[in-house]
Structures are given as C-alpha cells and as structure tokens.
N, C-alpha and C positions, 0 to 999 in steps of 0.2 A: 359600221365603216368609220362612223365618225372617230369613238372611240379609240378604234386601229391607228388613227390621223393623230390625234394627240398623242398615244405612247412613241409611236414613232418619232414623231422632233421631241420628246421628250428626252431620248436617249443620243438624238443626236446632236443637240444643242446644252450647254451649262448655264445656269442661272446666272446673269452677270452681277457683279455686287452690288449694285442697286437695286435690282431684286429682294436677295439677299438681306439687304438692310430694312425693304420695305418688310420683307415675310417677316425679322423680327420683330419689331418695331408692332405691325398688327397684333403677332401671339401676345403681343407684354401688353397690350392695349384689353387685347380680351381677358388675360390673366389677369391684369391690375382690376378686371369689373371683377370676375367672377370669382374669384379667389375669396376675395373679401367677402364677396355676395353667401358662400358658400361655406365660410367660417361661423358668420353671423347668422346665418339659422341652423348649422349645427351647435353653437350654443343655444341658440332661442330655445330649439329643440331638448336639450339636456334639461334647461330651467325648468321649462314647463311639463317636462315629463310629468305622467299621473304615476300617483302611489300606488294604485292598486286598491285603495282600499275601498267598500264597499259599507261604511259606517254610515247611518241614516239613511240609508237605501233598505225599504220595507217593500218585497211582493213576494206570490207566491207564484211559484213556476206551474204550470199547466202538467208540467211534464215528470212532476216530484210524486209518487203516489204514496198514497197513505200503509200506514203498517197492515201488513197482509194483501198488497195492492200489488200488481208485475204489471210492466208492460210486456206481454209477449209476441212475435210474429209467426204467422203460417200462411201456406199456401193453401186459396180457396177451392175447393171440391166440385161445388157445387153450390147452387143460386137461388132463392125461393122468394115466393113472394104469399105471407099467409096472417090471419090475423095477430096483431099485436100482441094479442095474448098468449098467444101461443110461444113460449119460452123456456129455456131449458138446453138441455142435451138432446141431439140428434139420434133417435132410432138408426142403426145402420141400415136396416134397409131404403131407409125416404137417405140417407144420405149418400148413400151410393148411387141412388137412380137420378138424384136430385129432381123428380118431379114436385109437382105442385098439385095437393090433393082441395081438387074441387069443390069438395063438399066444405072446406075450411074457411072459405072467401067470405061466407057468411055469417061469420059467429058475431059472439058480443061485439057490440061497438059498431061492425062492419070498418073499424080504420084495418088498413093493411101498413106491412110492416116489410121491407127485403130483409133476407138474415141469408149469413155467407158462412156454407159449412167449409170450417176450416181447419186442415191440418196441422197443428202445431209445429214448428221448426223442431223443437227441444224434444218433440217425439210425445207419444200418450195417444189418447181420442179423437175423436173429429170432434171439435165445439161448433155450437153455435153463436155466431156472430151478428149482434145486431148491427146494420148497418142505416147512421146518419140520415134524415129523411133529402136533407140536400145533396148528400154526396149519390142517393141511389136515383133524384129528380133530374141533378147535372149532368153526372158522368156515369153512375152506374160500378158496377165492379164486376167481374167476369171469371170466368173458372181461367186457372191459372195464374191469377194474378195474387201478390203477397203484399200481405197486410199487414200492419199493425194492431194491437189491439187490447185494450182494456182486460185485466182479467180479474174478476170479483169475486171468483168462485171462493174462495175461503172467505169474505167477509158474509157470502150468502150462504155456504151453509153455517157459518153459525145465525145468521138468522131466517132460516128455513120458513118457507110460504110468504116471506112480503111482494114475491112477482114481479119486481125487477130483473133485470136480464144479467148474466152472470158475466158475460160476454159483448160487450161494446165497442164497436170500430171506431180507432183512432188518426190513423192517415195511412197511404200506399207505400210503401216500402221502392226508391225509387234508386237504389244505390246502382243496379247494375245499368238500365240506361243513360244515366247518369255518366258512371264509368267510360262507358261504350262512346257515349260521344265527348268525353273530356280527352281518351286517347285518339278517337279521329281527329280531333281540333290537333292535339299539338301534332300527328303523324301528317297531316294536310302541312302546318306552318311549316316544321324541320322541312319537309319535301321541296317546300316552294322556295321559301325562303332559307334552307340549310343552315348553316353555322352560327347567321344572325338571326334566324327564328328562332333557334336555340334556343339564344344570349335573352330574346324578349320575351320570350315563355319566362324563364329563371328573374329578369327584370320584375314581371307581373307577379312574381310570389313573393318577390320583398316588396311591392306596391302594398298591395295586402295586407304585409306582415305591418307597415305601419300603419296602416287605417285601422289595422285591427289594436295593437299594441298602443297607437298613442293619440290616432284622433279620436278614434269610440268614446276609450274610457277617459279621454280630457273632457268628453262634453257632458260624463255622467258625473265626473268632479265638478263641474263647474268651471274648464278654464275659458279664457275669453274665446268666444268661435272663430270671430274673423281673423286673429291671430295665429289659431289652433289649424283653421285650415288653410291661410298663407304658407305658414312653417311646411303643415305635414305635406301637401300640395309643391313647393318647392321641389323639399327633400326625394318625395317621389320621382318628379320630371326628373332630377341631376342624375340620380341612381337608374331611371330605367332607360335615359337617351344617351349616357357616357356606356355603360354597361353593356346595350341594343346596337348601335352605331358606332361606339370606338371611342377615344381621345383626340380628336380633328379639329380645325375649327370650322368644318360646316358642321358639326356639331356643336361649338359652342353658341354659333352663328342663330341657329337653333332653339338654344335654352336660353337665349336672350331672347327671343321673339314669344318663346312661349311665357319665362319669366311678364316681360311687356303685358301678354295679352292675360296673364294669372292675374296681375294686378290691375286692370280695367272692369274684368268681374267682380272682383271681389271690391272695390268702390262702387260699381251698379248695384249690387245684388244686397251690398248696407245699406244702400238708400234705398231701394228697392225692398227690403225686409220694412223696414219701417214705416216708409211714403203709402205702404200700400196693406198695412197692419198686418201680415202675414202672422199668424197667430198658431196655426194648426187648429182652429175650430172645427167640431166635426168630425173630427178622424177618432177614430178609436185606438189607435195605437201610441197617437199623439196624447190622450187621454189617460192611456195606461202608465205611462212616464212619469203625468205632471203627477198624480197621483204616489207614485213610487217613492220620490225625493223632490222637494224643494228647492235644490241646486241646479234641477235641468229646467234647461230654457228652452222650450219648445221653438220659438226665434231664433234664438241661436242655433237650433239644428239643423230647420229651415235655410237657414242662413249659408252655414256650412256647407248643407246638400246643393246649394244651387252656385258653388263655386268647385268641387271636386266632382259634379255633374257633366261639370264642361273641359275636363282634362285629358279624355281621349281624345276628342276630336282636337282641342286646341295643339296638342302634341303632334299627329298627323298632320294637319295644315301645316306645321311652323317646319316642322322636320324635312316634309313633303316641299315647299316649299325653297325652302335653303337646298336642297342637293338638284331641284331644277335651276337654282342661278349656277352652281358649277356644272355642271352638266353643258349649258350654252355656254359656259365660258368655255368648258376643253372643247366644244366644235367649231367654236369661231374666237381666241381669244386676243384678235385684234379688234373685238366691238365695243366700241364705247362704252362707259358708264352708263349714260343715258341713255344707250338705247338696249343695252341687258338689261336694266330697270327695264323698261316697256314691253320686251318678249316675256320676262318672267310675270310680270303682271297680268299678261297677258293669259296666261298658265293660273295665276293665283283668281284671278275674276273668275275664269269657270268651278274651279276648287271651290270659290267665295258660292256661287249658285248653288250646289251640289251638297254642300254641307249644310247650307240650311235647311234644305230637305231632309236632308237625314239625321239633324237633331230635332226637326219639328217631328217628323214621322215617327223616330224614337219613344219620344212624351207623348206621342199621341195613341200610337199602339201600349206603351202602358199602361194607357191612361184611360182605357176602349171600357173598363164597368164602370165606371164615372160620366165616361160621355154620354153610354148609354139611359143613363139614369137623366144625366139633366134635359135629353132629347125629349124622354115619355114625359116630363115634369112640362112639356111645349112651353117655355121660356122664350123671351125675347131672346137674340142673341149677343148683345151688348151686354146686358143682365148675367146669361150664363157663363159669360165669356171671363167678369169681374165679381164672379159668384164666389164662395170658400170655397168650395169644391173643384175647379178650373184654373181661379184667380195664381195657385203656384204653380202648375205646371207652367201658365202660359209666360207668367215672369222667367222659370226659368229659360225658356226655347229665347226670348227676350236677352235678357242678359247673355245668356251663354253666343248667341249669336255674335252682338253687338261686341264681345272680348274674342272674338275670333276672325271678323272681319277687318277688326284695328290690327289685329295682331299677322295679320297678310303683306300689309306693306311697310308695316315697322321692318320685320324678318326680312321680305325680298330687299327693302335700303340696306340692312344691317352687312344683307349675304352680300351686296354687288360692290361696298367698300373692302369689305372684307377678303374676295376673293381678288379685286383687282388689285389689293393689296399685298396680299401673299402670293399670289400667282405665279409660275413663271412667265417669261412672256417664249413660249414655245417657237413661233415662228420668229421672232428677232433677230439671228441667223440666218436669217432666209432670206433670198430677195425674190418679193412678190408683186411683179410690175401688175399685173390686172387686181391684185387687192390692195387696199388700204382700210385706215380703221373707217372712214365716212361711207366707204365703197360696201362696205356691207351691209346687206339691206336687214332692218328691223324687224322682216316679217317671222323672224320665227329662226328656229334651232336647224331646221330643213334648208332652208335659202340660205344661210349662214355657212354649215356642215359645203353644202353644193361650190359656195364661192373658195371654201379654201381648197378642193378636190380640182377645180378647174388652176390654180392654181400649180397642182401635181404636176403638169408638165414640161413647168418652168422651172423648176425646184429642182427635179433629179439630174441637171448636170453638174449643183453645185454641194446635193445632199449626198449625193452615192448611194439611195436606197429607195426604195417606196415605200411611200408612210403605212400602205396596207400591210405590207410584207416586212418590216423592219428585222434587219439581218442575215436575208435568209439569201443563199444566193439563185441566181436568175437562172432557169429550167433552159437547158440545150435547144436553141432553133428556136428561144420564143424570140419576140421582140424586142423585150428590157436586154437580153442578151445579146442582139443584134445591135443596140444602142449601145452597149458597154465595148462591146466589140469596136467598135466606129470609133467612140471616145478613146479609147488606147493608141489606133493608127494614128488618131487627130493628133495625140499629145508625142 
C-alpha cells in the first residue's frame, strides 16, 4: 500500500526547482567522492597487477604423478573388508558377490584393510582399490559411489612381488552433487530474486575472477597484503553492488558505507595481525607455503583473509541498510532528518544483533575440528581462546564485527542526507491539514505509511485520484464515483 501512496503523488506532483537543484547538487557530491575513489584503485589495480610468473617458487604437486602413474576414476562395486595382505586383482566371483570371506580376517598381521572393487570409468576390469584407513574410519565409501584413484599397475608390474597395492584411493569424485546444488542455488536466487539475482549471480563470477586473477597470485609475488586486499576488495564491492542493484544513489549511498566500513577492518585486522603475532603457527598448510617461496608471508595472508572475510556480510548490512532509509522515506517523505535517522537505526540495531551471530556462527562452524581438539586438550578457556589454534578465527569474528557495526550508522547518516537530498518531496502539492513533518510519529515505516493514508481523504478533492489506484477510473455505483459525481454538480 505504502508503495502504491508514493507512485501515486509521484505522478501527480513535479519536482519543484529546488528539488531539482538539490537532486543535482547530491549526484555531483557523491560523483566528485566516487569517481576519483574509483579511478584511483583502478590504477592502484593495474600497477600492482602480478606477472604471472612463478620464478623461485619450488613444490611438488600431490596431484602430478610420476611417469607410468594415471590418475583414474570408477564406480565402486562392491566393499570388503580383509587382511592387508591380501592385494592385487579381484577374482570376479568374490567381486561380483562382494562378500567377505571369513576365514581371511585372520591372516598374517590380523591388521585389516577396506579395499573398494571398482569399476574403471575408461572401461577394462574391476580393480581393487585400496582404501585410506581414515577415509574408511570417518566416512566409509559405499557401492555406487565414484572414486578417484591411484593407479600403479604398470609401475608394479615391472617390479612384480614387492606387495604394495597397485590401486590406491585418492578422494570422491564429487562433480555431480556438486553441480546439483550449484544449479538449485542459482534456479532458487533467479526465482526469488529474478532479474537482479541474475545480475548477482554474474556480479559473484567476476568477484572470483579477481580474487583468483589478482589477489592470490599478488600474495605469492609478494605484493604488499593490506594494499592488495584494499584495492582488490574495493574493486569487488563497485563491480558486484553497481552491476547487483543498478547506477542509483542508494547504491552509491551504499558503497560509501561499505567503502567506510572496508577500511576500519582493514586498520583493526593490521594492528590486529601484528599486536597479536598472527603468524600461522601450526597449520600445515601455512607450512607448506613458507616452505614453497620466500616471498609469501604467511601475515600477510592472514592479514588479507580476515579483511575479504568480512565483505559479504559488510556488503548486506550497508546495501540492506541504505534501501530501508528510502523505503521510509517513500511511506512518509514529510519525516524529518532526525527522525528517518532513528527509524532506520532502529532497523539497523536488529541487523547489528543478527549478523554477529552469523559471523560468529560462520567461524565457528568452520572451525568445529579445531574446537573440537582444544576441548579434549581440557584447557582453561582464556588459554584456548588466545591459543594458535583459535587465536585467528576469534580476531577475525572480532574485527570483522567491529568494521560492520561502524559501518551501520555511517551508511544509514550517508543514506538519510542523501535521500532528503535527492528526494522529491511527493506530497508538497498536497495540502495535508492532520500531517506535518513533527506530526509524524518516529515509531516506525507502519505509523508513518498509516499517517499519510489517513491523510487520503483530504487529499482527493484536490488530487483527483487515489494514491492506491493512480489513474484508473472510478467503478459505477462505488463511492469514489458517487464523490466525483457530487464534485462536478458542486463545481
């Protein structure tokens, strides 16, 4: 209804010049920020582009296999569980039945061993696959599922009898679930959101394409982090909330507030890398890096990660934000400055609650083999909380908060100059003896929306339409018709 209320005087009132001059006056205000703001890291961006090149970078991939080495995939047959020893090629008959012959459980060793008869994709025999002793302790693997897998067989027969397995599992082949729910994700967004779910589906692949193309390989060059993820972190917001939402200025309204709140993390999460020696001790991955090349800084990536960490939520909030201060301004846009600041705040304080939960919940659910481990270690909780192992997630939930809570009321001040600025003033035409701007109560978009509707029936002897119905003419024998009627005898 509300909605219906402002297209209506929208169409039947013109912007008076003062309007007019203020709606310029705003755009060149936001354009003189952002233009420059938006020049200035697409140069920043060019300079420090990486070359590409991979000079003084020394590892060996996991995934490179030696000459006479395939990785191949099949779908499992069949499941056994029998001594270690037992290795080789599958009998069809024990592969077809896939039983487990009893009398086997007790051979040398007595270790047991799972092994997954598996069909090759490429076509040939059923091989036998050994499978991982943690993958068959965790998860297990199951007939029908496909696999990855190691395949030795030409380096073992040329050295025939040393009794290693010819066949080794290497991980699940996960492409079609995968698939399945990457096309419910976007067939859900286009449905809900349409046109502009589209737009930010297509936004999210060039988010990507820069994280992949120029903050990655900046941080295996060695460019400066906090730098590398300002720039690429900009660059992202401009491209996925003009591109998502439009050319508006509640959108610029927007990438100011998120700009704003990008750069409050990324001055915590500097001082915060350092103050608190974020090193990546510990990790094996972090490990595998420093090890790699000399240029990467494990800090610096640290670094990086706990400021492009906090750039969904901070993009939601800010976005989220700005399009509820227009929104109460088209239901009531005779309400003060000050007191649209206090409804939208009002809006942004629950947002404020709400997303701390769900950036703590986020890191914490990642973070669930970690917790788990310093729980069974029975640690003081101060202790584990300022451990390596905890000490960055909880900086990040930290930081990432702290640049998103700032960035709440910067955006709703930014939106409610902005909008009173460009606005029309929709009812200025109108004469509205029971409103005024003080007459409209604070409490919210609802009390606001109700006071300009009560309103409606003062309005229509001098608007000639109802704001609900704008243009449409009035149904035989109703009311509105009976009133139109009376007004013509009157005049």
């Amino acid at each position: 209804m509300g909605h219906g209320h402002s297209h209506g005087h929208s169409e039947s009132s013109e912007p008076t010049p003062q309007a007019l001059a203020s709606r310029k006056r705003a755009n060149w205000i936001l354009a003189a920020i952002l233009v420059p703001l938006g020049v200035l890291t697409l140069v920043a961006m060019m300079v420090m582009w990486p070359s590409g090149s991979r000079e003084g970078i020394t590892f060996s991939s996991p995934y490179q296999a030696a000459p006479g080495v395939t990785f191949d995939t099949g779908r499992i047959q069949s499941v056994v569980v029998e001594s270690c020893t037992q290795t080789g090629q599958a009998d069809a008959g024990q592969a077809d039945t896939g039983q487990t012959d009893p009398n086997q459980s007790g051979q040398a060793g007595g270790s047991q061993c799972t092994f997954a008869f598996t069909e090759p994709d490429k076509g040939g025999d059923v091989v036998k696959v050994v499978i991982n002793p943690d993958v068959a302790m965790s998860h297990g693997v199951d007939v029908g599922d496909t696999i990855r897998y190691l395949n030795l067989s030409a380096v073992q027969g040329a050295n025939a009898g040393s009794g290693a397995p010819a066949y080794v599992f290497v991980d699940f082949v996960r492409s079609i679930p995968i698939a399945m729910l990457a096309v419910l994700y976007a067939a859900v967004v286009i449905a809900v959101a349409r046109w502009r779910g589209f737009r930010a589906l297509l936004g999210l692949v060039g988010a990507y394409f820069v994280l992949v193309s120029f903050i990655l390989p900046g941080l295996v060059e060695g460019k400066p982090p906090l730098l590398l993820a300002l720039v690429g972190s900009t660059v992202i917001m401009i491209g996925v909330l003009y591109f998502a939402h439009g050319f508006s200025a509640r959108t610029s309204t927007a990438l100011l507030g998120t700009i704003f709140g990008l750069s409050i993390t990324a001055l915590l999460a500097a001082w915060a890398t350092d103050a608190a020696n974020l090193a990546g001790v510990g990790n094996h991955d972090a490990s595998t890096l420093v090890n790699m090349s000399s240029q990467i800084s494990i800090s610096g990536i640290i670094l990086c990660g706990l400021i492009i960490s906090g750039l969904g939520v901070l993009n939601d909030v800010t976005i989220t934000q700005s399009s509820a201060v227009w929104e109460l301004y088209e239901l009531a846009p005779n309400t003060s400055a000050r007191k649209l600041f206090t409804s939208a705040m009002r809006i942004g304080r629950d947002h404020i609650a709400s997303t701390v939960y769900t950036i703590a919940f986020a890191y914490a659910g990642a973070a669930l083999p970690i917790l788990i481990i310093v729980m069974l270690y029975d640690r003081p909780l101060a202790e584990a909380l300022t451990s390596a192992e905890l000490s960055e997630e909880v900086i990040r939930t930290l930081v990432g908060s702290i640049g998103l809570v700032l960035a709440i009321p910067v955006t709703t001040l930014i939106a409610v100059l902005v909008v009173k600025a460009t606005g029309m003033k929709r009812l200025a035409s109108v004469y509205v003896p029971s409103v005024s701007p003080d007459d409209v109560d604070d409490t919210g978009a609802l009390a606001a929306a109700a006071a300009v509707v009560r309103s409606d029936e003062h309005d229509e002897h001098d608007v000639g339409i109802r704001l609900d119905a704008p243009g449409k003419p009035a149904r035989p024998g109703s009311r509105r018709a009976q009133r139109e009627a009376e007004r013509r005898r009157t005049d």
